[in-house]
N, C-alpha and C positions, 0 to 999 in steps of 0.2 A: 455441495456443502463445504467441501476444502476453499473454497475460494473465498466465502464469507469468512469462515476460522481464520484466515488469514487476514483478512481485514480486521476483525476483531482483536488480534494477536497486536496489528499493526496499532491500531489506538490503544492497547495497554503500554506499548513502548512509547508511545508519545505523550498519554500520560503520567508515566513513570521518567522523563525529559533523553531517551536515548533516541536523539529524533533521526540517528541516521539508519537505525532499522526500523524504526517505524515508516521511514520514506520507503525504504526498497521493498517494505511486505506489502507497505501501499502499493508499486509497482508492481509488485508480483501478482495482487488478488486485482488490481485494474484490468493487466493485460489478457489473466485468464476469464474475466467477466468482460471484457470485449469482444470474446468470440461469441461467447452465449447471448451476448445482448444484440450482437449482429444478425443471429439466427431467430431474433423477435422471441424468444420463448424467457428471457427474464428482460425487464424493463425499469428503470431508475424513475422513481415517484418525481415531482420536483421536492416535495419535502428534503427528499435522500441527497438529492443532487446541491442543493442548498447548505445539507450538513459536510457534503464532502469536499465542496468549494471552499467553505467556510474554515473545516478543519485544515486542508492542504493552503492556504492562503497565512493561514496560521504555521502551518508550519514551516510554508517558504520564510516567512515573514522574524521565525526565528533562528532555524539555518542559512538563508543567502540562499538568492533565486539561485545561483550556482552549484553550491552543495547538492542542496534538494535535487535539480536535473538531475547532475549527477548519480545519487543514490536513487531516484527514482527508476531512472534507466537501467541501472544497477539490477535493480529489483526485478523489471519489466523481463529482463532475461531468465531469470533463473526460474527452473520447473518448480513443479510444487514441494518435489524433494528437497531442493536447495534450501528454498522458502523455508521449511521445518527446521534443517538445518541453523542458518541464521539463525531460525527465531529461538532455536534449543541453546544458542551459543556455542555450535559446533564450529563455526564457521566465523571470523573477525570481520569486521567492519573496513 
């Protein structure tokens, strides 16, 4: 469940234009749904994969493929405590 919240969290900051946490909680809820989705017990619809192409495409498209890496990789690192962090603004960009 924390992984979706995360994601979730992640497109309110990209809605609200803070797109460089919205990249790294993107990072953060990808990496911990690629273990789950490696072990076949959750699985991305093409609907889903469609919307997230679409949104991340988007949002390279407004930070610089560089940035985004960046804070995406960012993201891809930190636990899920961190992830909170960030998203609470305990933590800076």
């Amino acid at each position: 469940m924390t992984k979706i919240k995360l994601r979730d969290l992640g497109f309110c900051y990209f809605y609200q234009g803070d797109y460089a946490k919205a990249a790294r909680l993107f990072g953060t809820a990808d990496a911990a749904l690629a273990d789950v989705v490696a072990f076949g017990r959750v699985g991305w619809s093409p609907a889903k994969l469609r919307l997230r192409d679409a949104e991340y495409a988007r949002l390279r498209e407004l930070m610089g493929d560089a940035e985004f890496e960046a804070a995406f990789r960012a993201g891809a690192t930190l636990s899920r405590l961190q992830a909170v962090e960030v998203a609470l603004d305990r933590v800076r960009n």
